[in-house]
LOKOLDO-799991 format. One record per residue (C-alpha): residue number from 1; residue in one letter; x, y, z. Coordinates in steps of 0.05 Angstrom, whole numbers. Example, Ala and Ser with C-alpha at 12.3 -4.5 7.8 and 13.67 -1.06 7.14 Angstrom:
2
    nr   rest       px       py       pz
     1      A      246      -90      156
     2      S      273      -21      143
//
This chain:
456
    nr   rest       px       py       pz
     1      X     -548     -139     -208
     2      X     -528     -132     -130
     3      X     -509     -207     -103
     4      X     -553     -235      -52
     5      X     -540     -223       26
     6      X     -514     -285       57
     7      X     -547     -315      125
     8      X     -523     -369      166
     9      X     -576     -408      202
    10      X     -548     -440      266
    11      X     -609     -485      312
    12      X     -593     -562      334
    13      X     -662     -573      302
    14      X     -671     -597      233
    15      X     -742     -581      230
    16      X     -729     -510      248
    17      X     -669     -505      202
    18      X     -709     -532      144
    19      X     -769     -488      154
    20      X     -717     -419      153
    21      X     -686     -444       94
    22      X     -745     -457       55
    23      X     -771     -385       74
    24      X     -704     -347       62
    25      X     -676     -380       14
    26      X     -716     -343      -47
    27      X     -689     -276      -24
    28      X     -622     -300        6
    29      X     -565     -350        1
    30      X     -570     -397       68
    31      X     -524     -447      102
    32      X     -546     -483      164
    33      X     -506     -512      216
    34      X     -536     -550      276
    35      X     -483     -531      331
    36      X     -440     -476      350
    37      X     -385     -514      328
    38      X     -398     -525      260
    39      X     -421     -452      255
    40      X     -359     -429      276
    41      X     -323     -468      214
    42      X     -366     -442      171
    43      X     -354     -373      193
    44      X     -285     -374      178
    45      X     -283     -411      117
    46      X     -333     -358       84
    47      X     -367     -293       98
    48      X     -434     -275      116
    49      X     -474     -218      134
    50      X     -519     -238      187
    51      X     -526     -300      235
    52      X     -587     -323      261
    53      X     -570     -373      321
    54      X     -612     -408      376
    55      X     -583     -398      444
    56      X     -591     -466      479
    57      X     -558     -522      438
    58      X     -514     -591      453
    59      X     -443     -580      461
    60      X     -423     -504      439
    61      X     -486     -458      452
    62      X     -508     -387      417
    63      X     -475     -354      468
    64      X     -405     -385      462
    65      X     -410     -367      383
    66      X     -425     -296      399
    67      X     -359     -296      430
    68      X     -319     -329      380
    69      X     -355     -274      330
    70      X     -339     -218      377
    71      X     -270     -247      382
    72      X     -252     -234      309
    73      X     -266     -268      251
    74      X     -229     -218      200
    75      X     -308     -185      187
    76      X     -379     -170      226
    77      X     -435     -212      216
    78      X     -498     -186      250
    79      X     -527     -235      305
    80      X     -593     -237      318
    81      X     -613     -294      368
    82      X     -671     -345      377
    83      X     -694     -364      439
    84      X     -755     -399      472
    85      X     -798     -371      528
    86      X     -752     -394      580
    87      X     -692     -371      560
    88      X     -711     -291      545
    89      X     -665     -265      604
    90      X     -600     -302      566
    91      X     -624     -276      499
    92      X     -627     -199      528
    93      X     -557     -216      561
    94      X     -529     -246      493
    95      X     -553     -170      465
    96      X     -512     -134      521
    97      X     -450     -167      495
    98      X     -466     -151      417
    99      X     -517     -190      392
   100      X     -552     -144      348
   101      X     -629     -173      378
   102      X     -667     -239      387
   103      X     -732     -269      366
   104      X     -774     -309      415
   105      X     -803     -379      389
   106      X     -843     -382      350
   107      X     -845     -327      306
   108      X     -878     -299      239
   109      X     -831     -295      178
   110      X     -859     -216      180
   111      X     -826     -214      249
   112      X     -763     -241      224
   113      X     -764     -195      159
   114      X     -779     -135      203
   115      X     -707     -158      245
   116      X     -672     -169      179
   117      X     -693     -100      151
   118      X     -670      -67      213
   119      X     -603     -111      220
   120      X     -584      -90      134
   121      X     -598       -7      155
   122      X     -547      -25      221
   123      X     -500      -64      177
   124      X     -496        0      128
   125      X     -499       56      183
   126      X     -435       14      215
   127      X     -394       10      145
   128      X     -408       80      140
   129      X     -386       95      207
   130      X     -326       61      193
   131      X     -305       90      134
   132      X     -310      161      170
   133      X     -272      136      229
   134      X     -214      115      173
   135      X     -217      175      141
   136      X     -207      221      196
   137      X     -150      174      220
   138      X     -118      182      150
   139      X     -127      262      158
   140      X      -97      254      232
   141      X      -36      211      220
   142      X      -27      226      147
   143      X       33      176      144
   144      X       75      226      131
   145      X       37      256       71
   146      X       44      333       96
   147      X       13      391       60
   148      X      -59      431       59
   149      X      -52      425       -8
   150      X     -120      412      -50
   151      X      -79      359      -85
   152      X      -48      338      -22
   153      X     -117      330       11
   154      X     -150      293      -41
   155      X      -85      239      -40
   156      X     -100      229       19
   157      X     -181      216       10
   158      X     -153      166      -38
   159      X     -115      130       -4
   160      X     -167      116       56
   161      X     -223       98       -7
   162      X     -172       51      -35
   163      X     -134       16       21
   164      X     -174      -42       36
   165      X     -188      -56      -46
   166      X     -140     -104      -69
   167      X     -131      -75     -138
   168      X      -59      -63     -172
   169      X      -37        8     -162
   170      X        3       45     -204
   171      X       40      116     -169
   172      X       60      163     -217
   173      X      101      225     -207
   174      X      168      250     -214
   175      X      231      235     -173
   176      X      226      258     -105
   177      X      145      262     -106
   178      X      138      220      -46
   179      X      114      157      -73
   180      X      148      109      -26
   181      X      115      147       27
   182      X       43      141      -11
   183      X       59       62      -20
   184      X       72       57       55
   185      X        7       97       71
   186      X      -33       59       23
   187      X       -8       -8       61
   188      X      -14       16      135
   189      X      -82       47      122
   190      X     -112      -21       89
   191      X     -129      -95      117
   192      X      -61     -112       94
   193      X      -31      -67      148
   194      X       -5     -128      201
   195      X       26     -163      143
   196      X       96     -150      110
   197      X      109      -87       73
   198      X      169     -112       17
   199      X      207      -58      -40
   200      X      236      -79      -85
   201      X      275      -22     -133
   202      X      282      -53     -204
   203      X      327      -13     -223
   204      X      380      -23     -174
   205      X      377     -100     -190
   206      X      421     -134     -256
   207      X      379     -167     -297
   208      X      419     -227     -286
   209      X      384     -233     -219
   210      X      313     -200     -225
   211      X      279     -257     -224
   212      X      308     -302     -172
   213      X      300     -234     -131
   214      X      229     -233     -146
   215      X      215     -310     -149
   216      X      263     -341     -111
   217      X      298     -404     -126
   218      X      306     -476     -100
   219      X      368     -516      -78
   220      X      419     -531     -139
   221      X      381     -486     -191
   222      X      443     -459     -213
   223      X      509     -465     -195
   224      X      523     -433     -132
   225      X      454     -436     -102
   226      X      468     -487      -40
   227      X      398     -473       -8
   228      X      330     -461      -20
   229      X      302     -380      -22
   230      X      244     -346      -18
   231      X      245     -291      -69
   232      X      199     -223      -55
   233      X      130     -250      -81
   234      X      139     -307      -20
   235      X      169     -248       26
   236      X      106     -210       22
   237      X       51     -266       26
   238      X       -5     -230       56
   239      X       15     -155       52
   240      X       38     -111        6
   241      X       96     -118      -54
   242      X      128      -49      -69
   243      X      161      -52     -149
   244      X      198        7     -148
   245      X      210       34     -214
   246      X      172      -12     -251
   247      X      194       16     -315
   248      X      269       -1     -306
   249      X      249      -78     -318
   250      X      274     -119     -375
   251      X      223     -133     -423
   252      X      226     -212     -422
   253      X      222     -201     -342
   254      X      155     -156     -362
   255      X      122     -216     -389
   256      X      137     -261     -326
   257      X       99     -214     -271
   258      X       44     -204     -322
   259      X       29     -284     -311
   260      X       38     -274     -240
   261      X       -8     -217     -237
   262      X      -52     -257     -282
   263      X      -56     -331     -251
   264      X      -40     -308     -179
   265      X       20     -347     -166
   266      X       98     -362     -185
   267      X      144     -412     -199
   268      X      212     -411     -158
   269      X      278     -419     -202
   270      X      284     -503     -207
   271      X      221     -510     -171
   272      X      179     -560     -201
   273      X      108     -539     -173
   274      X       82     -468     -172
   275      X       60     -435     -108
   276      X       10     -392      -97
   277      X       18     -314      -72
   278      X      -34     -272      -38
   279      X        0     -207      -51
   280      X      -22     -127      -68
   281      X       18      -96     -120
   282      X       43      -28     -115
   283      X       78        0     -173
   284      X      122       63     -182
   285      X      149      104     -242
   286      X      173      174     -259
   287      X      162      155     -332
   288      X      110      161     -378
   289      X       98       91     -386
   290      X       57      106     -451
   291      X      116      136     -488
   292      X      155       74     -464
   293      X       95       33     -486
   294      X      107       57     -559
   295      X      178       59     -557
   296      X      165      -23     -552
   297      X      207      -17     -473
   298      X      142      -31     -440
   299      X       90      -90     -453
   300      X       25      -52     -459
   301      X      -12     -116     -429
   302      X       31     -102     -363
   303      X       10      -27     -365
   304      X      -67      -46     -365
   305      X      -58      -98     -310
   306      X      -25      -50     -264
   307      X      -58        4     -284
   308      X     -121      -11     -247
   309      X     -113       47     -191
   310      X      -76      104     -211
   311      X      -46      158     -168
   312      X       -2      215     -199
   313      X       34      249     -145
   314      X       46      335     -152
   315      X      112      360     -158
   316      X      128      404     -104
   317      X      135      473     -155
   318      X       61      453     -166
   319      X       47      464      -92
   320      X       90      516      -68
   321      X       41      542      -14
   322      X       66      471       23
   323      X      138      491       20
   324      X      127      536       87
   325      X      110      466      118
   326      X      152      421       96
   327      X      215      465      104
   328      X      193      470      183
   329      X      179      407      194
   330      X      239      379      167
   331      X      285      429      200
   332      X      242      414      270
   333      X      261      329      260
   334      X      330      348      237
   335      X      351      384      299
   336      X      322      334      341
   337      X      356      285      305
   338      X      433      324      307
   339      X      419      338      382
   340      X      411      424      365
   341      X      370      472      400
   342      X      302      484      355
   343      X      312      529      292
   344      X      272      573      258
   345      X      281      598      187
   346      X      286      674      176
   347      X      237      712      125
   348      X      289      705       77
   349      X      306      641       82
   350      X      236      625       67
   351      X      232      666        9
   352      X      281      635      -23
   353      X      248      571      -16
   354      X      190      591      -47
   355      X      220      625     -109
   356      X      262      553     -123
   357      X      220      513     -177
   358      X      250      435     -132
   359      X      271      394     -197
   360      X      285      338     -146
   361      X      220      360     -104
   362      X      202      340      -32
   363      X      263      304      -34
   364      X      310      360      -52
   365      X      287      405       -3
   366      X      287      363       58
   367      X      369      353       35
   368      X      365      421       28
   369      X      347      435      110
   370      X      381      378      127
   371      X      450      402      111
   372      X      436      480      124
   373      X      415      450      204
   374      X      485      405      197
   375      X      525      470      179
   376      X      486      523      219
   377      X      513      558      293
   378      X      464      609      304
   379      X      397      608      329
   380      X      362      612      262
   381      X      370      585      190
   382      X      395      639      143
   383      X      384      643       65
   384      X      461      626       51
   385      X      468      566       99
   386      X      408      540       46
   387      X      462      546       -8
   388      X      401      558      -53
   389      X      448      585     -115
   390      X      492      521     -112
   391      X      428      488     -121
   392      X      404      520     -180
   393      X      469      522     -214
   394      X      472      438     -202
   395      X      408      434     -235
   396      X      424      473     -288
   397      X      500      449     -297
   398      X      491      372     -258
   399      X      551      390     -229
   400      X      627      411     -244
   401      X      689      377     -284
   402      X      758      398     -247
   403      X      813      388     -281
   404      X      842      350     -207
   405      X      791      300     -229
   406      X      814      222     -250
   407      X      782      195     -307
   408      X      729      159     -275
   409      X      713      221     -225
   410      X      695      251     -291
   411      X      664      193     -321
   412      X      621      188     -254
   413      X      604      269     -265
   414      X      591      257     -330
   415      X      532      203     -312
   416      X      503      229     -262
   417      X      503      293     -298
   418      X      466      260     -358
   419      X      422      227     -314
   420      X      401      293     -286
   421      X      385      324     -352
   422      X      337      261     -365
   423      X      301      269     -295
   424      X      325      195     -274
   425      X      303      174     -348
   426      X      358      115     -348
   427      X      345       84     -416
   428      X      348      155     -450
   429      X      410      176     -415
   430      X      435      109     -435
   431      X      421      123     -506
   432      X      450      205     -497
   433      X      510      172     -464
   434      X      526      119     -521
   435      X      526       66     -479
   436      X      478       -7     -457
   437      X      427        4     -406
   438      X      455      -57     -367
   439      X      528      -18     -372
   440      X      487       45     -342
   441      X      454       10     -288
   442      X      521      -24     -260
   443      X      555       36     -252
   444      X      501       71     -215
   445      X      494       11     -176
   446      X      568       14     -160
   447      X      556       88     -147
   448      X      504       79      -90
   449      X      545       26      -54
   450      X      604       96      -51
   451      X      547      136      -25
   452      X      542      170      -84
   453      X      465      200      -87
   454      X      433      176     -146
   455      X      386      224     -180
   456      X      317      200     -190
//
C-alpha cells in the first residue's frame, strides 16, 4: 500500500491549526508548527511534500520560510500559502518567488482539496522533469562511459535510474571493462555527488592490515599505532565507498563488512564504542562470485547483501563497433597530453583494431594508442607502430623467458604470466602456481610499487 503524503501545517493560530488537522489528517500525516521558526526545524529534521503556511505571523513570517525552502533544504516541498483579505497582494508576490499558490481565509476543505490535487500532479510533472533533465545530462557528459553501443547506452540509462538509490551495487565484468569509471559515474550522477568518492582495492592490501584500512583504529591498539585513524568507512561518511575487487577479501574479513553492511556502522581497532557510517557501497569483481561462493572463498550472505543492484559491464570484443571510438578518442587526449600535433589512424591501423578480440579490453587498447602516439613521427598512426602482433603473441604466450634473465626476472615472468592465463583470477593462479594466496599477493604488491603492470 502507497504511504501517505506528508503536509506541514504552519499558522500562529491554534484554532486554525486544529481545524486542518482534524480535516487532513484521515487522508494525510500532519505536523503543525505555529511560527516560521519552528517550521523551519521541522523541515530539516524530516521530509514533506507540501507546506501549507499563513503569511502574516509573530517573529519569522510565511514569507521568510519560503526563502529558507527556496534556499535548500536537500528536497522540494510544495508551498501553498494562506492569507486573509488584506494581505492578497503579499500572497500573489510570495507565488512570484515559488510558492506554488495561496488560499484566501476562509476557505472550504473542497477549495483546499482542489489546491492539493493540483499541487500532487505539479509535484509528479516536476520529478518527472527531473529525471529527464538527469538523463540527458548522463547521455551528455557520460563520465567517461564512451560508446553507441546498445549495451553501452543502456549502462548508461542505469546508472541515471540508480544514482540517487542508496542500494549496494555490485559491477561485474572482466579486467579492463571500465568499472572504476562506472563507480565514479554512478557517484557523480547521484545525491552523493558533493561528498567523498574513496577506493579501496582489496587485493592490493595484506590481510594483516585490511581491516584497520577499512575500520580504522584508535591510539595504542597495537603496537606501533601512536595516534588515532580514521579507516575508509569514516573517510567516505556521506558519499560513496569503492571495494575494489571484492572477491580478493579474506573470508573472516567477509563476515566483518557483512555486519557493517547489516547494522550500518563499525567499530575502530581498540575503540570501545561503535560509530555510525552513512556510506553507499560500490563493489567490483571480475569473478564469478557464485563459483567462488561454492568453492566456500566467498560468504554467500555477503553476495546477497551486495548484490542488490547489479551491473555487468561488456567486454570490448563484445562491442567492437565502439573500437572506432575509443581508439580516436584516446589517441586525440594522448597527443594533447605528449604535446604532438593531432593524429589520425590510417584504414589499416583501424582494421587491425577491429580484428583484435582485447583480452585486457578498454584498458588494453587505450595502452595500445598510448604507446603507438609515444613512438610515432609521422602525421598518422600506422598498423605497426600498434605493435598489434606483439600483443597477440603476449596474450597467448604472457610474455618471454631469456635466458639473460635472474631468477626472480623469471620468477616475476612466470607470475604474471600465470596470472594472465587466469584473467586476474589470483586464488586460482595461486593454486596453478603452488603457492599461498597471501605469498601471491605480496609479490604482486611488490611488483606494482617497480611499476610493473599488473594484469587484471
Amino acid at each position: 500500500m502507497a504511504s501517505k503524503r506528508s503536509i506541514l501545517v504552519v499558522d500562529d493560530e491554534q484554532s486554525m491549526r486544529d481545524f486542518l488537522e482534524a480535516s487532513l489528517g484521515p487522508r494525510y500525516l500532519v505536523a503543525t508548527a505555529a511560527d516560521g521558526a519552528a517550521a523551519l526545524a521541522l523541515l530539516k529534521a524530516g521530509r514533506y511534500d507540501a507546506v501549507l503556511s499563513d503569511v502574516q505571523m509573530p517573529g519569522r513570517g510565511g514569507l521568510d520560510l519560503l526563502a529558507d525552502v527556496r534556499d535548500g533544504l536537500g528536497y522540494e516541498p510544495v508551498v501553498i500559502m494562506m492569507t486573509a483579505f488584506g494581505t492578497i497582494e503579499q500572497a500573489v508576490e510570495a507565488t512570484r518567488h515559488g510558492a506554488f499558490d495561496y488560499l484566501t481565509k476562509p476557505f472550504g476543505l473542497d477549495q483546499l482539496e482542489h489546491v492539493l490535487r493540483r499541487a500532487w500532479e505539479f509535484r509528479t510533472l516536476r520529478r518527472e522533469n527531473q529525471t529527464l533533465r538527469r538523463n540527458v545530462a548522463v547521455r551528455s557528459r557520460k563520465h567517461g562511459l564512451l560508446g553507441n553501443n546498445p549495451a553501452m547506452a543502456a549502462m548508461r540509462e542505469k546508472i541515471a535510474m540508480i544514482a540517487d538509490s542508496r542500494g549496494t551495487v555490485l559491477l561485474q565484468g572482466e579486467s579492463g571493462t571500465g568499472k572504476e569509471v562506472v563507480a565514479r559515474a554512478i557517484h557523480e550522477e547521484g545525491s552523493r555527488r558533493d561528498g567523498p568518492f574513496i577506493r579501496l582495492n582489496c587485493a592490493a592490501i595484506p590481510e594483516t592490515l585490511l581491516e584497520s584500512e577499512l575500520f580504522g583504529y584508535e591510539r595504542g591498539a597495537f603496537t606501533g599505532a601512536v595516534q588515532s585513524r580514521q579507516g575508509k568507512f569514516e573517510l567516505a561518511d556521506g558519499g560513496t565507498l569503492l571495494l575494489d575487487e571484492i572477491s580478493e577479501m579474506p573470508f573472516a574479513m567477509q563476515a566483518k563488512l557483512l555486519r557493517v553492511l547489516q547494522e550500518r556502522e563499525f567499530m575502530r581497532l581498540g575503540a570501545k564504542y561503535a560509530t555510525r557510517t552513512d556510506v553507499r557501497i560500490i563493489a567490483t569483481t571480475n569473478r564469478n562470485l557464485r563459483e567462488e561462493i561454492q568453492a566456500r572463498r566467498f560468504r554467500e550472505d555477503l553476495y546477497f547483501r551486495l548484490n542488490v543492484i547489479p551491473l555487468r559491464l561488456t567486454p570490448l570484443r563484445e562491442r567492437k563497433d565502439d573500437i572506432p571510438l575509443l581508439a580516436n578518442h584516446f589517441c586525440q587526449n594522448f597527443c594533447a597530453e605528449n604535446g604532438k600535433p593531432l593524429l589520425a589512424l590510417s584504414e589499416r591501423a583501424m582494421r587491425g583494431l577491429m580484428a583484435m578480440d582485447w583480452p585486457g579490453n578498454v584498458r588494453q587498447l587505450q595502452n595500445v594508442i598510448e604507446r603507438a602516439v609515444i613512438m610515432s613521427s609521422g602525421d598518422s598512426l600506422e598498423e605497426e607502430l600498434l605493435g598489434l602482433g606483439e600483443e597477440m603473441d603476449s596474450a597467448a604466450r604472457g610474455g618471454e623467458l631469456r635466458d639473460d634473465m635472474t631468477l626472480r626476472d623469471m620468477e616475476r615472468e612466470l607470475i604474471l604470466r600465470k596470472l594472465g592465463h587466469t584473467r586476474g583470477n589470483r586464488t586460482q593462479a595461486a593454486v596453478e602456481l603452488g603457492i599461498s594466496v597471501r605469498t601471491l599477493r605480496n609479490k604482486l604488491h611488490l611488483y606494482a610499487d617497480q611499476g610493473v603492470e599488473i594484469p587484471g
